[in-house]
C-alpha positions in Angstrom: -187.2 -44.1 119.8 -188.7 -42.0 117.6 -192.5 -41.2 118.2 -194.2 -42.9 115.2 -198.1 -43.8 116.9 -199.1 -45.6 113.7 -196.2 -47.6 114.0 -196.7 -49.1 117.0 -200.5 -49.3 116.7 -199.8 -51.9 114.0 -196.6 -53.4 114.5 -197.8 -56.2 117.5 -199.6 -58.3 114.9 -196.9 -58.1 112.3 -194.1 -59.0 115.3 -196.7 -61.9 116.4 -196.6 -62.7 112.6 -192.9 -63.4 112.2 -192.7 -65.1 115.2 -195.2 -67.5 114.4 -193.1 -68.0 111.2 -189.9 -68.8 113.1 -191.4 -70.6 116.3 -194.4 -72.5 114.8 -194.7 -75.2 116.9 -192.0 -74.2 119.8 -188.0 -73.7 119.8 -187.2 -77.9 120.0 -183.7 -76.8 120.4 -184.2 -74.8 123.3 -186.3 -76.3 125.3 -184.5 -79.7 125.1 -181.8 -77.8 126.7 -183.9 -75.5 129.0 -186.4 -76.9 130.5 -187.6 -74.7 132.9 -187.6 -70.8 133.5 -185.1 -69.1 134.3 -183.6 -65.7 134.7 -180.7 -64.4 132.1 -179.3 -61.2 130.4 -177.9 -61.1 127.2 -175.5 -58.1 125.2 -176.6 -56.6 121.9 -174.0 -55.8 119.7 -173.3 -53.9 116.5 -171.0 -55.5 113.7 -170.9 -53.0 111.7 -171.2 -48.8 111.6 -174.3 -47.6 111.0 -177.3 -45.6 111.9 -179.4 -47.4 114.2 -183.2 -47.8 113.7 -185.9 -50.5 115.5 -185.0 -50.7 119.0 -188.5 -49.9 120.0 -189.9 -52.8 118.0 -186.4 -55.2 118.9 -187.4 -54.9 122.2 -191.0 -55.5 121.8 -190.5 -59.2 120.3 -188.8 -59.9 123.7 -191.9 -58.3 125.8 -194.3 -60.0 123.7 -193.0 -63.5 124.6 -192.3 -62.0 128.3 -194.0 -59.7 129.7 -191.5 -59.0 132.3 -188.7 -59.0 129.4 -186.8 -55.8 129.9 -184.0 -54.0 127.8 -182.1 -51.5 129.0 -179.8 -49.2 125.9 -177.9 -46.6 125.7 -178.9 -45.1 122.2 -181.7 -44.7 120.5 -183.2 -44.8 117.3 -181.2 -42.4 114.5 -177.5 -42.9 116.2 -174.5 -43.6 114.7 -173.3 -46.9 116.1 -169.4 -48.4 115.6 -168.7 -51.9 114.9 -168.2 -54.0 118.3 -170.2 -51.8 120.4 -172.1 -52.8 123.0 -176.0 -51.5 122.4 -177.2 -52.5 125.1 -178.8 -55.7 127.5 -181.8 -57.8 127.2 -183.0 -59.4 130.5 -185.9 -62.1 130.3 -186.3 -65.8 130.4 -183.4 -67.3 129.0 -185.8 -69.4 126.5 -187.2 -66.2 125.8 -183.7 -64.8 124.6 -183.0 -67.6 122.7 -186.1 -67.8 120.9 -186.3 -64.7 120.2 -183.1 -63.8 119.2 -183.9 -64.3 115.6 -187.1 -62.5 114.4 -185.9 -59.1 117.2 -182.3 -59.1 115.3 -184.3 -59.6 111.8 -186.1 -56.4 111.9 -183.3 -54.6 113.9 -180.6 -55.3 111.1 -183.5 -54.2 108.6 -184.6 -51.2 109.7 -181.3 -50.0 110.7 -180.3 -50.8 107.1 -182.5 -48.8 105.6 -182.4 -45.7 108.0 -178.3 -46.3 106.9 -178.8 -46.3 103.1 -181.0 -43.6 103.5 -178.9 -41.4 105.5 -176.5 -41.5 103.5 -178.8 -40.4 100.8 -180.1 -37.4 102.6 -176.1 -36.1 103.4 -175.6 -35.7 99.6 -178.7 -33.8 98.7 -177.8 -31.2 102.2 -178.1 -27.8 101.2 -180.1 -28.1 98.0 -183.7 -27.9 99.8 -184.4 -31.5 97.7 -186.7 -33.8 100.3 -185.3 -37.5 99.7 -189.1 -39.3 99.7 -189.3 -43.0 99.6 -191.9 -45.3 97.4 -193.8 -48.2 98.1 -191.3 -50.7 96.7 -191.2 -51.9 100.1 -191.2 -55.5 101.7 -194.8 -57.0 102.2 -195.5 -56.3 105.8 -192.8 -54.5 106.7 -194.0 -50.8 105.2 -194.5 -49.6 108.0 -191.4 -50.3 109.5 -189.4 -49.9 106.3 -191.0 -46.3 106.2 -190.1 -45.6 109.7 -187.1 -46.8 109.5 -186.4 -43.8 106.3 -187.4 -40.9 108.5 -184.6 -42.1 111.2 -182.6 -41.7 108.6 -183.6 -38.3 107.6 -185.8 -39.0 105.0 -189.0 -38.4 104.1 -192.7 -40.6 103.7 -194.5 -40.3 100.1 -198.1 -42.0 100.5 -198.1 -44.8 102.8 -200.5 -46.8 100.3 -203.3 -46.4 97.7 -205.4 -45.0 99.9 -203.1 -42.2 101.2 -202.7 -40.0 98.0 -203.6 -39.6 94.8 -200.8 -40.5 91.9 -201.6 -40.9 88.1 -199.4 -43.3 86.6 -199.0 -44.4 83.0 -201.2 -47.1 83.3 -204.1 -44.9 84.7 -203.8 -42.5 82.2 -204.2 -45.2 79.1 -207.3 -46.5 81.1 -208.5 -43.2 81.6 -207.6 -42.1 78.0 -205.2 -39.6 78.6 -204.1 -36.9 81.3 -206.5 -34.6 81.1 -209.1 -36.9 81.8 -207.6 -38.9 84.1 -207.4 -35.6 86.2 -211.0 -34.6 85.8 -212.1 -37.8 87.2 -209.7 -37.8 90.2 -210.9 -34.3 91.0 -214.6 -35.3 90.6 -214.7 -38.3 92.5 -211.9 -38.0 95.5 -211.5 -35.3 98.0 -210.7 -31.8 97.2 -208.2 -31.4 99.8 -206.0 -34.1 98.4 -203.3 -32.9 95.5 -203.4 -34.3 92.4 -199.8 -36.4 91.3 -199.1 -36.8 87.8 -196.2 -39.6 86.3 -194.9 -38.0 83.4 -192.2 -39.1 80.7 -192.1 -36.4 78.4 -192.4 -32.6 78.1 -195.7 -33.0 75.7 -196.6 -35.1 78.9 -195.2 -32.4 81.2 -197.7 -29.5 79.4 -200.3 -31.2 79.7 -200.2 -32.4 83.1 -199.8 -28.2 83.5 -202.9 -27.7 81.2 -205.1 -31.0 83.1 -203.8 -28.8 86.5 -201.6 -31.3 88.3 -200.7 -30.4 92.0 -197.3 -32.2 91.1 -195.4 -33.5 88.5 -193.5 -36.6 89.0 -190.7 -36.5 86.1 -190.2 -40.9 85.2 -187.1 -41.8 83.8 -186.1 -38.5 82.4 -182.5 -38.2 81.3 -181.0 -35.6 83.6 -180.9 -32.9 80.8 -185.2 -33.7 80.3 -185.6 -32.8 84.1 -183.9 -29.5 83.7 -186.2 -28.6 80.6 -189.1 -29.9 82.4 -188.7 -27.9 85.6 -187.5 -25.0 83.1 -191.6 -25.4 81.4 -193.3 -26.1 85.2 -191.3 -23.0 86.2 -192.8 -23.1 89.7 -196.4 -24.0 89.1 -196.5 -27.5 90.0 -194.4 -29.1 92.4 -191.7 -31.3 90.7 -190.5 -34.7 91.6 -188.1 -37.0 90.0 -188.1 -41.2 89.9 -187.4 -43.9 88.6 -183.8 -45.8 89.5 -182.3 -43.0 91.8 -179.7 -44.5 94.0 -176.5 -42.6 95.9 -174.5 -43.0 92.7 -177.0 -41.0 90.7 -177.3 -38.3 93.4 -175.0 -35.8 92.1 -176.4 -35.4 88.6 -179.7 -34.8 90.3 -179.2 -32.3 92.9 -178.7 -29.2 91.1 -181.3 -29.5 88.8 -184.0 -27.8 90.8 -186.5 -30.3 91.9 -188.3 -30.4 95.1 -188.1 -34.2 95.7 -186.3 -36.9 94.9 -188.0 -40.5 95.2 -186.3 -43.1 95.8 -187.1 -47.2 95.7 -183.3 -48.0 96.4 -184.0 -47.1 100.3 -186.3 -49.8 100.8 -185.4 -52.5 98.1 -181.8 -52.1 97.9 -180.3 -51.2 101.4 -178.2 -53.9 102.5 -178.5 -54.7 106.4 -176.8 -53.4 109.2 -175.5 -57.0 111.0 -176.0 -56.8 114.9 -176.0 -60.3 117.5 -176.4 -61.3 121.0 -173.6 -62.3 122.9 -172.6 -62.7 125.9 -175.7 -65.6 127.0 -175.8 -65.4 131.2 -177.8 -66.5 134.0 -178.4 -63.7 136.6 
């Protein structure tokens, strides 16, 4: 998979999360039938094309319930997978597999979604130089695989959270009492090696995020023809970014403006899941 250290650093307790929210108090189905351990193997398989993103943490919800669970694949994280292939085998206690099944599909079929949409994202802005960025319209506790689950796809990370980077938004500037100050204040009280991000929604707002000296500008719900005039005023001395509903459909009215990124909510709250199961139960 994909190296992503803070990733894995935090996703045990999030996996040990969800599957106290699915086994609570033990699998009563499963253990009715199985009452003892025992030894089995089971087939992952895709359902549909897509890219594929979460195996590292897919196989970590089986490992986490046993520690001798193995899972043997052969892809990893950011390949194109067909409908009806086989991914690959899951060996562990057969209560294990069945208990598990659930929660390790969940955030395989998630993550794989989004790394999917996003891809398909990233194709359409090739060759413009424009870095496809994500937002933190993500789902609670699952950033950090949402986010890694983007850069499989080819995207790119904008701050991970609040305290990752510094972005001005319209709500900061009223309590501030406008740009300019809202600025000065960042750049007295947090650190000068972080940039300075200013949400903007007009070109008075554009000049004087310029004249307050925004790192870069984030252009909010800007008609198309507002972008272009806006990066036509920055003219190269603030970086420019665009938000605010960009989805694949709106792609191609973007891309030749001349921005430098594009965010994008839609990868994380809008991606539809990539469907995968487990088939193929056997003792061994």
């Amino acid at each position: 998979m994909h190296n992503d250290t803070s990733m894995m650093l935090n996703a045990d307790d999030l996996i040990i999360q969800a599957l106290h929210e699915d086994i609570p108090h033990g699998d009563i189905t499963t253990n009715s039938i199985i009452r003892n351990a025992v030894a089995g193997e089971v087939n992952l398989v895709c359902k549909q094309d897509g890219i594929i993103a979460g195996l590292g943490v897919f196989e970590r919800v089986f490992k986490l319930l046993d520690k001798n669970a193995t899972f043997e694949s052969a892809c990893k994280d950011g390949d194109v997978v067909h409908e009806g292939e086989i991914i690959g085998t899951v060996l562990a206690d057969v209560r294990v597999l069945l208990s598990g099944e659930r929660t390790a599909l969940n955030f395989l079929q998630r993550m794989s979604g989004v790394a999917t949409y996003t891809h398909r994202m990233v194709e359409l802005l090739d060759g413009t130089g424009i870095k496809l960025v994500d937002t933190r319209k993500t789902t609670p506790n699952l950033r950090i695989f949402e986010k890694y689950a983007v850069t499989v796809g080819g995207g790119h990370n904008h701050r991970h959270n609040l305290s990752d980077g510094v972005l001005i938004k319209d709500n900061h500037i009223c309590a501030a009492g406008g740009i300019h100050r809202a600025v000065a204040l960042v750049k007295e009280h947090a650190s000068f090696v972080r940039k300075v991000e200013v949400e903007v929604e007009t070109i008075e707002m554009v000049q004087e995020a310029l004249d307050a000296g925004a790192d870069i500008i984030m252009l909010d719900n800007m008609s198309p023809e507002m972008m272009a005039e806006s990066v036509d005023l920055i003219s190269g001395r603030a970086e420019t970014e665009c938000s605010g509903n960009v989805t694949k459909e709106r792609v191609a009215e973007l891309k030749n403006i001349g921005i430098d990124y594009i965010s994008s909510g839609a990868l994380t709250h809008s991606s539809a899941i990539i469907d995968f199961s487990l088939k193929n139960l056997r003792f061994v």
